[in-house]
NUKEDO-313010 format. One record per residue (C-alpha): residue number from 1; residue in one letter; chain; x, y, z. Coordinates in steps of 0.2 Angstrom, whole numbers, plus 5000, padded with zeros to 4 digits. Each point is the difference from the previous one (the first is absolute). Layout:
# NUKEDO-313010
+-----+------+-----+------+------+------+
| seq | type | mol |    u |    v |    w |
+-----+------+-----+------+------+------+
| NUM |    a |   A |    X |    Y |    Z |
...
+-----+------+-----+------+------+------+
# end
This chain:
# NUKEDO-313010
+-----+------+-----+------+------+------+
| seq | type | mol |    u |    v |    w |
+-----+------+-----+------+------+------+
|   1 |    x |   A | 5001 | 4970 | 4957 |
|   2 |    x |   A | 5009 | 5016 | 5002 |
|   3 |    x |   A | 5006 | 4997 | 5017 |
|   4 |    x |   A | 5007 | 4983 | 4995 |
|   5 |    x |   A | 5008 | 5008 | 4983 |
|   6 |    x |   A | 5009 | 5014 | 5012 |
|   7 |    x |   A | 5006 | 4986 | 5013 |
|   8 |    x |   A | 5007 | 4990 | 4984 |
|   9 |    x |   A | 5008 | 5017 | 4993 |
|  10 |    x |   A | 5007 | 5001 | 5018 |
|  11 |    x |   A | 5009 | 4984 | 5003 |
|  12 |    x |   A | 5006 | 5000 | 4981 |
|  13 |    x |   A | 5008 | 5019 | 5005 |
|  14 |    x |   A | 5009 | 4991 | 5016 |
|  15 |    x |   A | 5004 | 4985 | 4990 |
|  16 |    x |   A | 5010 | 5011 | 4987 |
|  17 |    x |   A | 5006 | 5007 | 5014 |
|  18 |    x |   A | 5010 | 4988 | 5009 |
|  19 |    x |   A | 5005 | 4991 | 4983 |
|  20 |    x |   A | 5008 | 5018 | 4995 |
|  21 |    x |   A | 5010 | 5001 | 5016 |
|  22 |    x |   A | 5004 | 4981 | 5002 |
|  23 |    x |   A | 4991 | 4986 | 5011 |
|  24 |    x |   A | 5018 | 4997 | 5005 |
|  25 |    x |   A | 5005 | 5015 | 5005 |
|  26 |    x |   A | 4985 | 5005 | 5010 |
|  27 |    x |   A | 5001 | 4981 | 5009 |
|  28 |    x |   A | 5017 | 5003 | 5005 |
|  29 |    x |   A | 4994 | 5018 | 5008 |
|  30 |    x |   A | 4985 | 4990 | 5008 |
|  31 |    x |   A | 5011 | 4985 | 5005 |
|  32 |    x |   A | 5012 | 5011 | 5010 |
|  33 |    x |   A | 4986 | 5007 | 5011 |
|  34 |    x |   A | 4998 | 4985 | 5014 |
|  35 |    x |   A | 4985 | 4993 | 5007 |
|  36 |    x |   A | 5005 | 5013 | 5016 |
|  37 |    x |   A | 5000 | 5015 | 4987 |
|  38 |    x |   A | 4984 | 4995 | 4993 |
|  39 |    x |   A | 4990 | 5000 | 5016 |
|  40 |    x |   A | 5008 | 5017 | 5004 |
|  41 |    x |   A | 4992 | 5005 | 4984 |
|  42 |    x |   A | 4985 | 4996 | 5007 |
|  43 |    x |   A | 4998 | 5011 | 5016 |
|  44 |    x |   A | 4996 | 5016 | 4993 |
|  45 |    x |   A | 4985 | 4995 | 4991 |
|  46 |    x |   A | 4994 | 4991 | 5017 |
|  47 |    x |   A | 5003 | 5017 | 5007 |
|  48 |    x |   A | 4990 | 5007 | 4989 |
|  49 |    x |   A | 4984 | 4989 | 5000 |
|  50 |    x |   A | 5003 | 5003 | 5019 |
|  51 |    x |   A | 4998 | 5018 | 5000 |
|  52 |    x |   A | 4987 | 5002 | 4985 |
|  53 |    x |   A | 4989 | 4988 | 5010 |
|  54 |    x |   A | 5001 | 5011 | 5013 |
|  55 |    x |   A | 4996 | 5013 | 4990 |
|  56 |    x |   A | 4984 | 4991 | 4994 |
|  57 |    x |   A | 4998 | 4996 | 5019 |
|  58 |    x |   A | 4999 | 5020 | 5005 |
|  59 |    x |   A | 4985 | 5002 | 4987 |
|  60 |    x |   A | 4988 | 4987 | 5010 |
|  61 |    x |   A | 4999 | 5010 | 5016 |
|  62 |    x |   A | 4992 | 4992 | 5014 |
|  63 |    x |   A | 4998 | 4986 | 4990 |
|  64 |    x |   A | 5017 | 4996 | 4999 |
|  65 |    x |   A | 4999 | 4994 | 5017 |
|  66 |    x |   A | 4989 | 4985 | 4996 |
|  67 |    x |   A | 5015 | 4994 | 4989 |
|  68 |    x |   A | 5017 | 4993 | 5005 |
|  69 |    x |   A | 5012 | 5009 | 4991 |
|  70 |    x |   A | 5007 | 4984 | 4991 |
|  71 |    x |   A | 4984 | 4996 | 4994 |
|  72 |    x |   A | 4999 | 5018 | 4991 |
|  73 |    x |   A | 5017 | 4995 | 4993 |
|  74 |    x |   A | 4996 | 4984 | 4991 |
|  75 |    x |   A | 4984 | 5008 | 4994 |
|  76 |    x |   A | 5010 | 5013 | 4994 |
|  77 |    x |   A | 5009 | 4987 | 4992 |
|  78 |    x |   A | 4988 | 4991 | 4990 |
|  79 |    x |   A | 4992 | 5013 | 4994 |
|  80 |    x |   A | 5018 | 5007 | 4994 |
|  81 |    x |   A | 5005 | 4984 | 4988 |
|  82 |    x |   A | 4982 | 5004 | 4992 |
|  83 |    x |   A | 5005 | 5018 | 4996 |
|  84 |    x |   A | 5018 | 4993 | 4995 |
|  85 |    x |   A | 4991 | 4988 | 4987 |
|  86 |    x |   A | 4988 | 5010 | 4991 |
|  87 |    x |   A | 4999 | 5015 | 4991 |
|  88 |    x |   A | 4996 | 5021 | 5009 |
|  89 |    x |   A | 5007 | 4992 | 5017 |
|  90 |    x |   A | 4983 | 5002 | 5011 |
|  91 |    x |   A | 4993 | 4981 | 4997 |
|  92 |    x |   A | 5005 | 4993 | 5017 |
|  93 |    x |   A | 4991 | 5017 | 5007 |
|  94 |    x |   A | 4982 | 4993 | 5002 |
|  95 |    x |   A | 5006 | 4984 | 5006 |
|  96 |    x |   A | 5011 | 5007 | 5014 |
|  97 |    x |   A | 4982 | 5009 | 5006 |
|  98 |    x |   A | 4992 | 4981 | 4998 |
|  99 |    x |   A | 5014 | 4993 | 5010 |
| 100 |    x |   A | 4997 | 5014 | 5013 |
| 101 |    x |   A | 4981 | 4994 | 5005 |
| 102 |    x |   A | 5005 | 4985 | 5002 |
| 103 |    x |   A | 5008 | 5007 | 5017 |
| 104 |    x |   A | 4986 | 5010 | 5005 |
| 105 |    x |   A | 5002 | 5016 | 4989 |
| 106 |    x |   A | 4985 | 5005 | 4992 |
| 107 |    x |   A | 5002 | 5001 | 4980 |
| 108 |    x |   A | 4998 | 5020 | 4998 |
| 109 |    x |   A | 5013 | 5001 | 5014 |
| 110 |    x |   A | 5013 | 4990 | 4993 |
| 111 |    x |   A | 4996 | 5010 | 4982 |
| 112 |    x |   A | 5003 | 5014 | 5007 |
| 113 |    x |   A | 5016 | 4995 | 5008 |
| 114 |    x |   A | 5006 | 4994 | 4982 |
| 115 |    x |   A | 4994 | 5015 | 4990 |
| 116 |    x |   A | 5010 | 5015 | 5014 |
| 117 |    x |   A | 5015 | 4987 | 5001 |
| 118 |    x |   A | 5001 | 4999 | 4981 |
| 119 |    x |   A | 5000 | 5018 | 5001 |
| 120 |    x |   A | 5011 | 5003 | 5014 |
| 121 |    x |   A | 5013 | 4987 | 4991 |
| 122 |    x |   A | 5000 | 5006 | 4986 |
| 123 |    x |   A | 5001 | 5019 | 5006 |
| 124 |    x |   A | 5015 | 4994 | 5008 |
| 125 |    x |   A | 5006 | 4991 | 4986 |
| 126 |    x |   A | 5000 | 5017 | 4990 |
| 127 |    x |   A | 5008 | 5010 | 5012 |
| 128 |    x |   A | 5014 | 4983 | 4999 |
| 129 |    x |   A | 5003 | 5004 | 4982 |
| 130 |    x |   A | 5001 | 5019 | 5000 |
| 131 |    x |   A | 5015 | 4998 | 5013 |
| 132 |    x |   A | 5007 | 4986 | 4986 |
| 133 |    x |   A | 5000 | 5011 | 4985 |
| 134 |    x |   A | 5005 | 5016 | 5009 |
| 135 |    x |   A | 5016 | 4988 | 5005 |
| 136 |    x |   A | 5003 | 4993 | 4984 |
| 137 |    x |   A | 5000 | 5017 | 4992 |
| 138 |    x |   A | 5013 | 5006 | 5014 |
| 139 |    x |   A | 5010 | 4984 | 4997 |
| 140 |    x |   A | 4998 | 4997 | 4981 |
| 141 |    x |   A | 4997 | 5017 | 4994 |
| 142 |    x |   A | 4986 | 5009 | 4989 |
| 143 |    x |   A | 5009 | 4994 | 4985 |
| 144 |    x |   A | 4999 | 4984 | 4988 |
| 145 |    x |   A | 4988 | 4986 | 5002 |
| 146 |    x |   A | 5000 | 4999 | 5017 |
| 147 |    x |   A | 4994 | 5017 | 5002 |
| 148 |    x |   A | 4987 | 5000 | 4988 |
| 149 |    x |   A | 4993 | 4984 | 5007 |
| 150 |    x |   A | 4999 | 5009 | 5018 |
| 151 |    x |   A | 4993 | 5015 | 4992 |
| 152 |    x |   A | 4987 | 4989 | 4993 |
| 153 |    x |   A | 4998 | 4990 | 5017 |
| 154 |    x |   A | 4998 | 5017 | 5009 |
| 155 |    x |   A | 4986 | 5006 | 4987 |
| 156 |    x |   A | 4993 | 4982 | 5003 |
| 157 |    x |   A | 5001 | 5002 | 5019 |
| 158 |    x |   A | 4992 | 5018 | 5001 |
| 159 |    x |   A | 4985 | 4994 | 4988 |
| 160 |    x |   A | 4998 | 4985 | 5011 |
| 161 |    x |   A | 5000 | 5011 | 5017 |
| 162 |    x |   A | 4986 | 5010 | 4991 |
| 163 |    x |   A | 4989 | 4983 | 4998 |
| 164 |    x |   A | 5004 | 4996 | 5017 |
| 165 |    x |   A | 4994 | 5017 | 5006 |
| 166 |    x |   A | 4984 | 4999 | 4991 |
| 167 |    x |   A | 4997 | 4983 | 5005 |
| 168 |    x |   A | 5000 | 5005 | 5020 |
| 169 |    x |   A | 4989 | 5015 | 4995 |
| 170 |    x |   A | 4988 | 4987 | 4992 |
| 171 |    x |   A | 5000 | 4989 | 5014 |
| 172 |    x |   A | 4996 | 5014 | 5012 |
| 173 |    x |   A | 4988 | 5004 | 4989 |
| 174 |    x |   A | 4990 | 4985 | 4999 |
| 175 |    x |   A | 5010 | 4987 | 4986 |
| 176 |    x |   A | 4989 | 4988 | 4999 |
| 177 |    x |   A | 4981 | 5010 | 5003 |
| 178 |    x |   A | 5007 | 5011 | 4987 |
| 179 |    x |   A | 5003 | 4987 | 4986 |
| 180 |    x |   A | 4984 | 4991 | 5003 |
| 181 |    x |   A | 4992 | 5019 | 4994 |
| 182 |    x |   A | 5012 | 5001 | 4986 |
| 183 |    x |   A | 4993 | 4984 | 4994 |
| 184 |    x |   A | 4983 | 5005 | 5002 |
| 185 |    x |   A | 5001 | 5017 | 4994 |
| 186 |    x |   A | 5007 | 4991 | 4983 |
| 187 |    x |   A | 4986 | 4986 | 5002 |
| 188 |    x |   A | 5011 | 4984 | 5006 |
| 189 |    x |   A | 4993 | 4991 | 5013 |
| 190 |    x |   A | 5010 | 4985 | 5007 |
| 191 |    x |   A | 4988 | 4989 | 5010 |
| 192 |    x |   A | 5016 | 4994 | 5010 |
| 193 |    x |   A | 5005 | 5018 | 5006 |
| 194 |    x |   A | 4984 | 5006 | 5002 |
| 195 |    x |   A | 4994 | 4986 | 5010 |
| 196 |    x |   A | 5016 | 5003 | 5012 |
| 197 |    x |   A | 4996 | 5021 | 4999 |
| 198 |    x |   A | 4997 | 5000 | 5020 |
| 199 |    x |   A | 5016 | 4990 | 5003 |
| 200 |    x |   A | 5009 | 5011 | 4987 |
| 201 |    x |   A | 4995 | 5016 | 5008 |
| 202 |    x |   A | 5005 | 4994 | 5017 |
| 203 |    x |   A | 5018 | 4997 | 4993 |
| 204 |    x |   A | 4999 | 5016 | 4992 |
| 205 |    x |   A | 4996 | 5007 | 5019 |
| 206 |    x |   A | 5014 | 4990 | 5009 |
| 207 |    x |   A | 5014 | 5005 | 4988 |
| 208 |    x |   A | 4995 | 5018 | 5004 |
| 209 |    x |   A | 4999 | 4998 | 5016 |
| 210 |    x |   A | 5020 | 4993 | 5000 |
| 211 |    x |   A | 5002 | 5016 | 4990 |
| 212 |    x |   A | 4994 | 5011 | 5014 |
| 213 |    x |   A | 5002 | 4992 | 5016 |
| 214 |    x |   A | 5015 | 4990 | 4998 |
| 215 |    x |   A | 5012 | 5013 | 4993 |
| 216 |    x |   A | 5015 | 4992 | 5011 |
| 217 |    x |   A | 4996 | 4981 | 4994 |
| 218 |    x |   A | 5002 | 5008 | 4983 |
| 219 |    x |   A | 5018 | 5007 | 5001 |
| 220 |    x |   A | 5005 | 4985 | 5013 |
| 221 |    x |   A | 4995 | 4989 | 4984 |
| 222 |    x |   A | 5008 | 5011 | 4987 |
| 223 |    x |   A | 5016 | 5000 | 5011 |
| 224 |    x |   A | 4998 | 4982 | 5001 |
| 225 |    x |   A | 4997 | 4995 | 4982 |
| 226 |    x |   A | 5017 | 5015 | 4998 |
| 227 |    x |   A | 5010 | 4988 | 5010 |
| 228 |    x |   A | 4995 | 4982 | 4989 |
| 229 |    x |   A | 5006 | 5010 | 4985 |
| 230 |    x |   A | 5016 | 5004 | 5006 |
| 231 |    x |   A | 5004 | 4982 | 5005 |
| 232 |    x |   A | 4998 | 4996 | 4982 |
| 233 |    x |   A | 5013 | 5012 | 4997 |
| 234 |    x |   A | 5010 | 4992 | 5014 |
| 235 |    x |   A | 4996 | 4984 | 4989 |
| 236 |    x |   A | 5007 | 5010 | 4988 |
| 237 |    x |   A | 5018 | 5002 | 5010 |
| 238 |    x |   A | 5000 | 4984 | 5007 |
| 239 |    x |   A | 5000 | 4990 | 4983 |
| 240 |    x |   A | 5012 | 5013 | 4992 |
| 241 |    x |   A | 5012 | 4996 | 5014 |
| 242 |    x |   A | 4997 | 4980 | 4999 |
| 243 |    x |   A | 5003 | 5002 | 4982 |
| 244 |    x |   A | 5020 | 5006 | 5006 |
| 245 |    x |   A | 4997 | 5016 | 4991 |
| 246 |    x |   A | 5001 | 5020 | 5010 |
| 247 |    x |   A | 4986 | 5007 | 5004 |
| 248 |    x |   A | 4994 | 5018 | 5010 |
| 249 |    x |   A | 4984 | 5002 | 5009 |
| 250 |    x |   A | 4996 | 5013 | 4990 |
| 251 |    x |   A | 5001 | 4989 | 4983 |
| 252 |    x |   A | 4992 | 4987 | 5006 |
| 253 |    x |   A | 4984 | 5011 | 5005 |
| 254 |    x |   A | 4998 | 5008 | 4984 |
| 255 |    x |   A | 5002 | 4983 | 4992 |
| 256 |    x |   A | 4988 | 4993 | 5012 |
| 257 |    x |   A | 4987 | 5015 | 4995 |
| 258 |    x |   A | 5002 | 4999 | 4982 |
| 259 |    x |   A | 4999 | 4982 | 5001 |
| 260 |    x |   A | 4983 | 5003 | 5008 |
| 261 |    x |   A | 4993 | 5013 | 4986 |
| 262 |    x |   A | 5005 | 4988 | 4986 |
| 263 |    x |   A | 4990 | 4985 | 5007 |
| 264 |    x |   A | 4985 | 5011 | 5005 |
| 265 |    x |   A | 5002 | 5009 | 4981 |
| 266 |    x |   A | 4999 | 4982 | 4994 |
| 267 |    x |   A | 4985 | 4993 | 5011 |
| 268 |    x |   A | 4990 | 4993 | 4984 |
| 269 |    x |   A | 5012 | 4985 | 5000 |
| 270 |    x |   A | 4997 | 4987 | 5008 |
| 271 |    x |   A | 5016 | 5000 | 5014 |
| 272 |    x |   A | 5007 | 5015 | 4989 |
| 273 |    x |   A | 5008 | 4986 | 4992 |
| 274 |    x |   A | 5013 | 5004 | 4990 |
| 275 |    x |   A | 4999 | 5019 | 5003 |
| 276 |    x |   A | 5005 | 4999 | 5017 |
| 277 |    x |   A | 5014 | 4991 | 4994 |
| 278 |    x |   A | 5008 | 5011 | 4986 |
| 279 |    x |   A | 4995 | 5014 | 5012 |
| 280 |    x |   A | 5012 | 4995 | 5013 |
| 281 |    x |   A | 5012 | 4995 | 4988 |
| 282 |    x |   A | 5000 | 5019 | 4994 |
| 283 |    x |   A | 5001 | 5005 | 5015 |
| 284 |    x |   A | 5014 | 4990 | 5007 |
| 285 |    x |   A | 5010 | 5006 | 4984 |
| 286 |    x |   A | 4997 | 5020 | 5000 |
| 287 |    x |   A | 5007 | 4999 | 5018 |
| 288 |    x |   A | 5016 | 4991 | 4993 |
| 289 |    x |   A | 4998 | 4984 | 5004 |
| 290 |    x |   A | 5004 | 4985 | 4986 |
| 291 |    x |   A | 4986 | 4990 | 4990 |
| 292 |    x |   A | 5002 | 4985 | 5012 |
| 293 |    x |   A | 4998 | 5011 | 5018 |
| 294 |    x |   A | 4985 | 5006 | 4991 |
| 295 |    x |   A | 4991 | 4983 | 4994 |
| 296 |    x |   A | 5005 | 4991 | 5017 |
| 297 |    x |   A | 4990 | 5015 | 5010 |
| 298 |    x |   A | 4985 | 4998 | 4987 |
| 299 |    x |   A | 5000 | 4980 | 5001 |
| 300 |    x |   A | 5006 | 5001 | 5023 |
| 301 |    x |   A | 4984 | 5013 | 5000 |
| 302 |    x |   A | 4988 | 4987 | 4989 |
| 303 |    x |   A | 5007 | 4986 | 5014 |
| 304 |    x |   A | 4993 | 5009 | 5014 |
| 305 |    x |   A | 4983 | 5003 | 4991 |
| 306 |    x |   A | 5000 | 4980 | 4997 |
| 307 |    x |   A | 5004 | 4998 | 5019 |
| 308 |    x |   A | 4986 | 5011 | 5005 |
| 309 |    x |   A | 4989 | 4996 | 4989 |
| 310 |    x |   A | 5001 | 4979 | 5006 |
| 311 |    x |   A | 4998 | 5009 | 5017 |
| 312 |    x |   A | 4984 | 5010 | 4995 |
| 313 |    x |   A | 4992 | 4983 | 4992 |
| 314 |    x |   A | 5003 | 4991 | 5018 |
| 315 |    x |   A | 4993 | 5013 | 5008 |
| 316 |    x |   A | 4984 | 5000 | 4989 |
| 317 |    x |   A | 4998 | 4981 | 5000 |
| 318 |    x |   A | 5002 | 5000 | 5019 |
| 319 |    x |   A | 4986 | 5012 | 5003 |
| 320 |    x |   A | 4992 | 4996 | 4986 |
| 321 |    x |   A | 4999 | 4980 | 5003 |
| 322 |    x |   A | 4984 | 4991 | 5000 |
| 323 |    x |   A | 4988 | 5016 | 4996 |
| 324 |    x |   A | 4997 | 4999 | 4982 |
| 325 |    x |   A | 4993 | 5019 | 4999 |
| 326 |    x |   A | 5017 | 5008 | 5011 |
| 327 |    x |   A | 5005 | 5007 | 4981 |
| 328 |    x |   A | 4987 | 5014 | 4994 |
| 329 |    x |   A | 4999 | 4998 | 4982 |
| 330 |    x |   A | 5009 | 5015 | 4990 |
+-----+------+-----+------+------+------+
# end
């Protein structure tokens, strides 16, 4: 109930949205683009599922081998357009695991390539958004709202890093051993988890082992997972400049990384829905561009999630076609 009541407030924010700004003034930006310019939009965010599937690729190891790249793509894929369509962004995590042993990857493998890639991503994706706010408060200044909302974003960021860091102790630690002991110190028992304790604890033991043994693999993914976000700030410059509007890299990266921080601040909405929206708007105008530059980005930026998402579905109905149990249930 509460998700649909926050996807309704959404599209009824974007809705006001492009009725404030005018329907025919944001057609007539849209209209200008060209089918050409609209497929160039789409080349940065094919770079960077490219380079984050990689970056997933790293964290298999050995198994990796057993896998054609392109097929760890379109995985990557389908599990993506679930964690675009639901709220906390980590549905389409288990099923990217499920997908994996359909290729021969045992399942506490492939968890444990989606656990250290989720960590190594989104290691990356802080260090992406520390560069972005130290380049906003360098081009906007420390001053007025656009300061404060960096000042807030870096608070944010440094809060987040101190999760991140506790979470990577934990999973050296044993994450999964050690909360079937929390539960049973407090006297829960879950007959699902504790009939799985053996497969949990080997999970537990293979994502130590990445931890310790394959320190390379970790930064080679980080690095990776770096480079994806900075193709969302090259999106970033490419729809700026299709738009007809100037644009700097530097702009266009501390947009891209505050763009980033405001749709993971608002990951409880289904899509960021709305949010995203009025958050790139924002964005948009504190770095001086007009309301109409600003609504085109937000709405040229929901086009390429609908692109990928109708991707992400053909992949997930292709590999997922005739077996009636290829989705886990969530």
């Amino acid at each position: 109930m509460l998700k649909a009541v926050l996807l309704l407030l959404g599209a009824l924010t974007l809705s006001v949205l492009v009725w404030h700004i005018g329907i025919g003034r944001i057609y007539q930006a849209v209209t200008q683009l060209g089918p050409a310019a609209m497929l160039v939009i789409l080349l940065p965010s094919l770079l960077m599922y490219i380079l984050e599937a990689y970056g997933w690729r790293v964290t298999l190891g050995t198994w990796a081998k057993d896998v054609p790249f392109w097929r760890i793509l379109a995985i990557r894929t389908a599990g993506e357009v679930v964690n675009m369509t639901t709220p906390a962004y980590v549905g389409g995590e288990p099923l990217k695991a499920f997908l994996l042993k359909r290729h021969g990857i045992p399942i506490v493998e492939g968890l444990a390539s989606v656990v250290t890639a989720k960590t190594t991503m989104t290691i990356a994706q802080i260090l992406f958004i520390l560069a972005g706010i130290g380049l906003a408060f360098g081009l906007l200044g420390a001053g007025g709202s656009a300061g404060n909302t960096a000042m807030a974003g870096l608070v944010s960021v440094g809060l987040l890093g101190f999760g991140v860091g506790a979470f990577v102790l934990v999973q050296r630690q044993g994450m999964f051993g050690w909360m079937l002991k929390i539960l049973r110190r407090v006297g829960v028992r879950i007959g699902y988890l504790e009939s799985r304790e053996q497969q949990l604890l080997d999970l537990d033991r293979t994502i130590a082992r990445f931890y310790s043994t394959e320190r390379s693999a970790f930064l080679v993914s980080t690095l990776f997972f770096l480079l994806g976000w900075l193709a969302e700030a090259l999106e970033v410059f490419v729809m700026i400049l299709c738009l007809g509007q100037p644009v700097t890299v530097l702009s266009a990266l501390a947009i891209g990384a505050l763009s980033v921080f405001i749709k993971g601040g608002t990951f409880f909405i289904p899509g960021s829905l709305g949010a995203q929206d009025a958050g790139n708007l924002l964005l948009l105008t504190a770095f001086g561009y007009g309301d109409v530059t600003g609504i085109t980005f937000a709405l040229l930026r929901r086009f390429r999630e609908f692109v990928w998402i109708a991707l992400g579905l053909a992949c997930l109905a292709t590999m997922t076609k005739g077996d009636d149990r290829a989705v886990p249930a969530q």
